[in-house]
C-alpha positions in Angstrom: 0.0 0.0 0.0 1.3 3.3 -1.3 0.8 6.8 -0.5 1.8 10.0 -2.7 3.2 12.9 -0.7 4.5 16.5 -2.5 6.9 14.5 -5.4 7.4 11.2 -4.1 6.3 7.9 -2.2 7.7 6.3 -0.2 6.7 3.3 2.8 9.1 2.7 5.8 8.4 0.0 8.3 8.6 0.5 12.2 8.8 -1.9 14.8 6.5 -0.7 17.6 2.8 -0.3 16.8 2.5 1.9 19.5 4.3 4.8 18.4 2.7 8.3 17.6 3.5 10.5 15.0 5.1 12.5 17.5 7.2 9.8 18.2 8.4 9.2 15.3 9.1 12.9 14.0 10.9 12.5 17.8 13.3 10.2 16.8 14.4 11.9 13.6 13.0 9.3 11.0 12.9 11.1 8.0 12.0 14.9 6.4 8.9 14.2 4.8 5.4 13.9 6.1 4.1 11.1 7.9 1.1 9.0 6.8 -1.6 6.8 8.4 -0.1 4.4 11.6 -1.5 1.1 11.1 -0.8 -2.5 13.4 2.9 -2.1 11.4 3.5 1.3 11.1 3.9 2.1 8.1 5.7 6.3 7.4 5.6 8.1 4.4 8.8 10.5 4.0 8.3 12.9 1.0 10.7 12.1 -2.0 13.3 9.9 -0.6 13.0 6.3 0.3 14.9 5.3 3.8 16.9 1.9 3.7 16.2 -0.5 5.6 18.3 -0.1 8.8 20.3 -2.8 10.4 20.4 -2.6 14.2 22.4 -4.1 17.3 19.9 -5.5 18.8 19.2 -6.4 23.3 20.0 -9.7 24.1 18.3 -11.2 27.4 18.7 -8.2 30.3 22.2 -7.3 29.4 22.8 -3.0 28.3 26.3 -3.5 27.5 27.8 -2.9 24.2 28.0 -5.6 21.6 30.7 -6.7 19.4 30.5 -7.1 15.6 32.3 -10.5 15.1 31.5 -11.2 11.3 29.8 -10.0 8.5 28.1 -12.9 7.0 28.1 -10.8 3.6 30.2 -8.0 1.7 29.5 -4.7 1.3 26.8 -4.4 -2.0 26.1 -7.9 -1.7 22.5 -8.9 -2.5 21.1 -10.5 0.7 17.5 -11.8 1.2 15.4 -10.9 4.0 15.5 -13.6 6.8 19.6 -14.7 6.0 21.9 -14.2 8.3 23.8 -11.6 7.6 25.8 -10.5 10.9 27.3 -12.1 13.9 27.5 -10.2 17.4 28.5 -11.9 20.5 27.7 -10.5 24.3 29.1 -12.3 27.7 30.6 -14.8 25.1 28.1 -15.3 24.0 27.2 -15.2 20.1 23.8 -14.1 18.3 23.0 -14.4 14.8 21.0 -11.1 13.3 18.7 -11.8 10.3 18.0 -9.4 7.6 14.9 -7.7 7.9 14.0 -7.0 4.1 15.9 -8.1 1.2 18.0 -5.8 -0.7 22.1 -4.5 -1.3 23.9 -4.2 2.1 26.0 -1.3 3.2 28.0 -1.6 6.0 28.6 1.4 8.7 30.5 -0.4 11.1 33.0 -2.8 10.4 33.6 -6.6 12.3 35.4 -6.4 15.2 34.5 -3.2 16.8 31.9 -2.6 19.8 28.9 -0.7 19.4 25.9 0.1 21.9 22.6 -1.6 21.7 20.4 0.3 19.3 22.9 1.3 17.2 22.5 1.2 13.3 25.3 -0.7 12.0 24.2 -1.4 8.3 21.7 -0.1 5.8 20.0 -2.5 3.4 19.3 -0.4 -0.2 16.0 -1.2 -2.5 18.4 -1.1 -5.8 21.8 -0.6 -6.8 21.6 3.4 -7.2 20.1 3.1 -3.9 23.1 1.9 -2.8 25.8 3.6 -4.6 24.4 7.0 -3.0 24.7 5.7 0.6 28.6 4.8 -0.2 29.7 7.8 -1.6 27.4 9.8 1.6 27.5 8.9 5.2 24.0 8.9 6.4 23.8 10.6 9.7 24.4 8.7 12.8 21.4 7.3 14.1 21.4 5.3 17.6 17.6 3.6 17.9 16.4 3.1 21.0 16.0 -0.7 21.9 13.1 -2.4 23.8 13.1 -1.2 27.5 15.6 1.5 26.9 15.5 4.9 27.5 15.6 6.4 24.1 18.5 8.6 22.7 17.9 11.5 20.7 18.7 11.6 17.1 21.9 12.8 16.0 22.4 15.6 12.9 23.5 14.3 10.0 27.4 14.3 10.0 29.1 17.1 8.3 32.5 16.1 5.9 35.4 15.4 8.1 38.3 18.1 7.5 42.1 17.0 7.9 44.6 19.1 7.3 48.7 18.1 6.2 51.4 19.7 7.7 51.5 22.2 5.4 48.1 23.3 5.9 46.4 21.9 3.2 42.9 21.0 3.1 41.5 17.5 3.0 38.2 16.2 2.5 37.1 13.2 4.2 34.3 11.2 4.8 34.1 10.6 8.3 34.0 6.7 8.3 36.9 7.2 5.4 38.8 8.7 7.9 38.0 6.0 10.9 38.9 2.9 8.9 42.3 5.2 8.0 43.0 5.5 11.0 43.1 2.0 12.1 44.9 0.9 8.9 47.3 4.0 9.9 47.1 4.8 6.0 48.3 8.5 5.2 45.1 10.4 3.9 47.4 13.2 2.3 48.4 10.4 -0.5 44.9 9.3 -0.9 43.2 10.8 -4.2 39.2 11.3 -3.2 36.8 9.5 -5.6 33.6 11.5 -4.1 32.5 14.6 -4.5 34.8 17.7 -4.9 37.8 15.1 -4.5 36.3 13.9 -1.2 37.8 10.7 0.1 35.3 7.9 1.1 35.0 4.9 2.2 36.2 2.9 -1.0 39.2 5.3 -1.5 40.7 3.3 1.7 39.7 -0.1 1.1 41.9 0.5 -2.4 44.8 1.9 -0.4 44.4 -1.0 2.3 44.1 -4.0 -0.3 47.6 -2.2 -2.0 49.6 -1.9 1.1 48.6 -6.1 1.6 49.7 -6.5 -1.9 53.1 -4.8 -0.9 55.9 -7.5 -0.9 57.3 -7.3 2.9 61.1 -8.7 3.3 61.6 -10.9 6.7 64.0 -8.4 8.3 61.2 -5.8 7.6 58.3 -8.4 9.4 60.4 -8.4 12.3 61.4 -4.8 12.7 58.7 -4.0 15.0 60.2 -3.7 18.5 58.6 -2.4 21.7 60.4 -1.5 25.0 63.6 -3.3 23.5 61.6 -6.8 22.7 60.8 -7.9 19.6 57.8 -8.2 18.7 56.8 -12.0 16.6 53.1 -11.0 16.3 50.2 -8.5 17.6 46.3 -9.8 18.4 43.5 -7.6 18.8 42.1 -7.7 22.4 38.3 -8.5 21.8 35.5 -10.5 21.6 35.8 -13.5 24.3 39.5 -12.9 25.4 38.6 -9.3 26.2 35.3 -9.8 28.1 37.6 -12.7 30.1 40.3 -10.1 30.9 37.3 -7.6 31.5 35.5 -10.2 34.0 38.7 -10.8 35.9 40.1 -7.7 36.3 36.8 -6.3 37.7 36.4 -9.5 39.8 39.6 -8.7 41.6 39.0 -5.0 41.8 35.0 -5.7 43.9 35.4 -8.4 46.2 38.1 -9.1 48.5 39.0 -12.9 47.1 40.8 -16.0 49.9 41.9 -18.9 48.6 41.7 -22.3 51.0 43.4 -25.0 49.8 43.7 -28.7 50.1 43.6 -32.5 49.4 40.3 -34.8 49.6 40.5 -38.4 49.5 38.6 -39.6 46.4 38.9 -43.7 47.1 34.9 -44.1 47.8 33.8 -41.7 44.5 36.2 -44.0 42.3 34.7 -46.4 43.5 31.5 -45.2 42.8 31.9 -43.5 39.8 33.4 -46.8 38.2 29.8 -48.9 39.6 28.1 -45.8 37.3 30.6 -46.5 34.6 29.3 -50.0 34.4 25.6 -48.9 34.0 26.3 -46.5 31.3 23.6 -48.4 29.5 20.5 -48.4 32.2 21.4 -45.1 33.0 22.0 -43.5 29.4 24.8 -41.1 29.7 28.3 -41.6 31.5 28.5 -39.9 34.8 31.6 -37.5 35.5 33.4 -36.6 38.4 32.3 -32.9 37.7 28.7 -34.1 37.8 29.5 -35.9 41.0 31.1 -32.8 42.4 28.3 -30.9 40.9 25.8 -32.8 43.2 27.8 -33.2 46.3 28.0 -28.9 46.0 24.5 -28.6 45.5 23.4 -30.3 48.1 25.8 -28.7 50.7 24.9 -25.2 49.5 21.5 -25.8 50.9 23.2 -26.1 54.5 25.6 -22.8 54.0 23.0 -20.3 52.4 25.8 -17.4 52.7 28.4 -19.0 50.5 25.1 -19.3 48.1 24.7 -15.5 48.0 25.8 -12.5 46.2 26.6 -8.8 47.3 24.8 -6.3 45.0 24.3 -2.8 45.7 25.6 -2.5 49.4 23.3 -6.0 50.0 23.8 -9.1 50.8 21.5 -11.3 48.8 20.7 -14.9 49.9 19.9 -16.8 46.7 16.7 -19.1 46.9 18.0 -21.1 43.7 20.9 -22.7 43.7 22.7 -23.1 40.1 26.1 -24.2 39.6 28.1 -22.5 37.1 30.2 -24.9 35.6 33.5 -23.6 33.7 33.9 -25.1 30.4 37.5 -24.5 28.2 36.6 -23.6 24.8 38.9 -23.0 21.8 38.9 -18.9 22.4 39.0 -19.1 26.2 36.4 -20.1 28.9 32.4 -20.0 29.5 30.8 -21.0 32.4 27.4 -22.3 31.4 24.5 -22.4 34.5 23.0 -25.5 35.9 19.8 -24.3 36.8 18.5 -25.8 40.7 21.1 -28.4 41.0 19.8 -28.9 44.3 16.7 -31.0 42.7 18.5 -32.6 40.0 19.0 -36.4 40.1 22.6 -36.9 39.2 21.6 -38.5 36.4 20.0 -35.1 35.3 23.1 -33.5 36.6 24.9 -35.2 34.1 23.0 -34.8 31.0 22.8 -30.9 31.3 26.2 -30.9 31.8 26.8 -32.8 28.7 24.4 -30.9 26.8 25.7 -27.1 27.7 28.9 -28.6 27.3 28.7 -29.4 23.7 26.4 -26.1 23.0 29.5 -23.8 24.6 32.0 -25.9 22.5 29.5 -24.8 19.2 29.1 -21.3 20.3 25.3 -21.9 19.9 24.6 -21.5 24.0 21.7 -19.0 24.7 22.6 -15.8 26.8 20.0 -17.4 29.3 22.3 -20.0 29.7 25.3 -18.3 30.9 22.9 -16.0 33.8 22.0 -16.6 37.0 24.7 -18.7 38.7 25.4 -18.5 42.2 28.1 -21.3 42.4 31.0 -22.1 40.0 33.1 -25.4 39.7 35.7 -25.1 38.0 37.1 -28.9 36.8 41.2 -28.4 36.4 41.8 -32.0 36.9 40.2 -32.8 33.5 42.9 -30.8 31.6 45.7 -33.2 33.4 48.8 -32.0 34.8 49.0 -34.2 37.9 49.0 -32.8 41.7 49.2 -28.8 41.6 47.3 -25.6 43.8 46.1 -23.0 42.0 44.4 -19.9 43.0 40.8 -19.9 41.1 39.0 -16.3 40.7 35.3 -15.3 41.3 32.8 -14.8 38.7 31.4 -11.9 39.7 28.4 -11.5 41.3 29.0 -14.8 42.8 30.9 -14.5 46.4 32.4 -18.5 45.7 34.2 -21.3 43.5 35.6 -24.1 43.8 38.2 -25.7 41.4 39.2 -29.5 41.6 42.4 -30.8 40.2 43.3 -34.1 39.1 42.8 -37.2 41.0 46.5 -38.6 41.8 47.6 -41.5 43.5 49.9 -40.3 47.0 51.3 -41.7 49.6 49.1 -40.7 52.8 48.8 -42.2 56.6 45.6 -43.9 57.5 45.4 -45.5 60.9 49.6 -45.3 61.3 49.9 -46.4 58.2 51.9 -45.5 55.3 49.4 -46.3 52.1 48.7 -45.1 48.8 45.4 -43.4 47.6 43.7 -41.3 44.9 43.6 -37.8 46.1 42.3 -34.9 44.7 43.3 -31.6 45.4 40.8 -28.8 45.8 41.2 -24.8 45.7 38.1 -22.9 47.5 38.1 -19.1 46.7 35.4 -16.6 48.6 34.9 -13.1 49.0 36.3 -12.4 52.6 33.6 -9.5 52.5 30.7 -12.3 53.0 32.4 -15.2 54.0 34.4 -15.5 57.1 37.5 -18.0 57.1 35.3 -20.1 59.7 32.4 -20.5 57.3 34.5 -21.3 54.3 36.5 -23.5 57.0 33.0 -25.5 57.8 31.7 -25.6 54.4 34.9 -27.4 52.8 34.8 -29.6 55.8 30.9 -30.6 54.7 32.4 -30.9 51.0 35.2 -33.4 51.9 33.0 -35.4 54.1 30.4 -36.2 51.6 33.0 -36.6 48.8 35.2 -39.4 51.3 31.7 -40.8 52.4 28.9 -40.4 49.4 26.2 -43.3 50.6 24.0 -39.9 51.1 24.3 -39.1 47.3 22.0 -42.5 46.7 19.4 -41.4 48.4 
């Protein structure tokens, strides 16, 4: 359905019914009239047709900023609406974003850079002249407002960025030109401006970037970088994953005031019972670990120590009713530590299956944000990576106050009853914020943990 206003048509759809006019002219969509509003809104803009916009979108309850891992498509490809055509990721977590009309895509912001929820970060043009105009002009930054989000006021379109040599010349420059120049550290006062009046944009750059790869580079010239008298072999981005882990820490260390108690539990009985499990595979239908026995034997502690099950937010202490283990899985890119929702009233046979299943998802990058929220306990399984009978101090995932991290089960020498024998022994690093948790609780509660693990008939029940 089509509406004529002054010398054009033109139909843009918007995605919240219940917007007013007023709303709309609000947010700055287009300088023509608005029509009717309908169940999809549908706005009339007088002469000019508005591309479909590409947006970063909320994921789950998280307001931080996204990254832009991958572009699924190259800029002027013809996509159709429902592919993918980008990849963001959040809390390590991935998200695939769908087009949303079909069409020649434009890019505005490039893989591997963060961005705000809301923001526009591609245009999708109608026809190829559609889309030639957007490259050779920036559109005008436009930051939408996301569900639940307090909106942010339009932005003016963005004038032509103005750089100047050192001897004072003028140079015109598109401002995302000048952005991706900067990163590529190519000098824009060698650059001849295919846009208008000589104005470099966006394509001039990509030209000067695919030359300078093309440039032959001699091995003493790869390895001339040096920094603080070290040479340097190679240089990696920090982002995505590996900069929300370093993120995470860092802040984990910075809020909480983190103890480590440390020490050796004797695993004889759980062999023993995991290998009875082992041979009922079968009945049972999935292979039981020693994470999911550890999994259960924490679980059902936790109920005992509600303070080690409990978080400080906002100057308060909050005791968690649930009680979902958080259990760190090593992935090629670093770590994720995906939730095990009420362990407490799991059967360990349930136990193990989730485990198995998050597992695999976190290995495929396919777990849902959902999936990685709301844990109030982590174990962390060392052991399974090997490297024999070894400490190590294990930090907090924040807002948690706890974790535990087991090593690997070796056989030592030990003294039962005044004498000298040899048993599987695990060792065990607890860390907890010293803010919640005094030494004598976190004393008690590994106490309860070693007891249960050296004397697990209670698990059966």
């Amino acid at each position: 359905m089509s509406y004529k206003v002054g010398g054009g048509i033109e139909v843009c759809l918007v995605r919240k019914a219940a917007e007013t006019k007023q709303d709309l002219s609000n947010r700055g969509i287009g300088k023509g009239q608005i029509s009717r509003l309908y169940g999809s809104i549908l706005i009339v803009l007088g002469g000019e047709r508005v591309a479909a916009k590409i947006l970063v979108p909320k994921l789950g309850i998280s307001t931080e900023p996204l990254t832009l891992v991958e572009w699924k498509a190259k800029e002027g490809d013809w996509i159709e609406q429902g592919n993918i055509i980008l990849l963001v990721e959040t809390k390590k977590i991935r998200h695939d974003i769908q087009a949303e009309a079909s069409g020649f895509l434009h890019i505005l912001v490039e893989g591997g850079q963060e961005v705000p929820i809301g923001t526009v970060v591609g245009l999708i043009a109608e026809t190829r002249e559609e889309l030639e105009a957007l490259q050779k002009e920036r559109p005008r930054e436009v930051v939408t407002a996301a569900a639940e989000l307090k909106e942010t006021p339009s932005v003016k379109a963005a004038a032509p960025s103005v750089a100047e040599t050192k001897e004072g010349e003028r140079i015109l420059i598109s401002p995302v030109a000048r952005k991706i120049a900067e990163e590529h550290m190519i000098d824009i006062s060698k650059v001849v401006g295919s846009g208008p009046g000589g104005r470099i944009v966006r394509e001039d750059i990509e030209k000067e970037i695919e030359a300078k790869k093309r440039v032959t580079v001699t091995p003493a010239e790869a390895a001339a970088e040096v920094y603080q008298g070290r040479r340097v072999k190679s240089t990696i981005p920090l982002r995505g994953m590996r900069k929300t882990i370093a993120e995470h820490m860092n802040r984990s260390l910075l809020v909480s005031a983190q103890l480590t108690d440390m020490g050796e539990i004797d695993m004889t009985e759980v062999v023993k019972l995991r290998k009875s499990f082992l041979e009922q595979e079968e009945v049972l239908g999935t292979r039981i670990t020693y994470t999911d026995l550890m999994i259960l034997v924490v679980a059902k502690v936790l109920r005992d120590y509600p303070v080690v099950n409990a978080s400080i937010i906002d100057n308060e202490i909050k005791i968690w009713e649930d009680i979902n283990i958080s259990v760190a899985v090593a992935v090629e890119e670093g770590l994720i530590v995906p939730v095990i929702r009420n362990a407490d009233k799991k059967l360990l046979v349930e136990i193990s299956q989730a485990v198995k299943t998050l597992t695999k998802k976190a290995r495929e990058r396919t777990l849902a944000l959902e999936e990685v929220e709301s844990g109030t306990f982590t174990i962390s399984n060392l052991g399974a990576l090997g490297g024999g009978w070894h400490f190590v101090t294990v930090i907090i995932n924040q807002p948690e106050s706890a974790i535990l991290g087991t090593g690997a089960i070796t056989d030592r020498a030990v003294v039962r009853e005044g004498q000298i024998v040899i048993r599987p022994i695990m060792t065990y690093s607890f860390t907890f914020d010293h803010r919640l948790i005094d030494g004598a609780t976190a004393a008690k509660f590994m106490a309860s943990v070693t007891q249960l693990v050296e004397n697990p008939s209670p698990l059966l029940v």
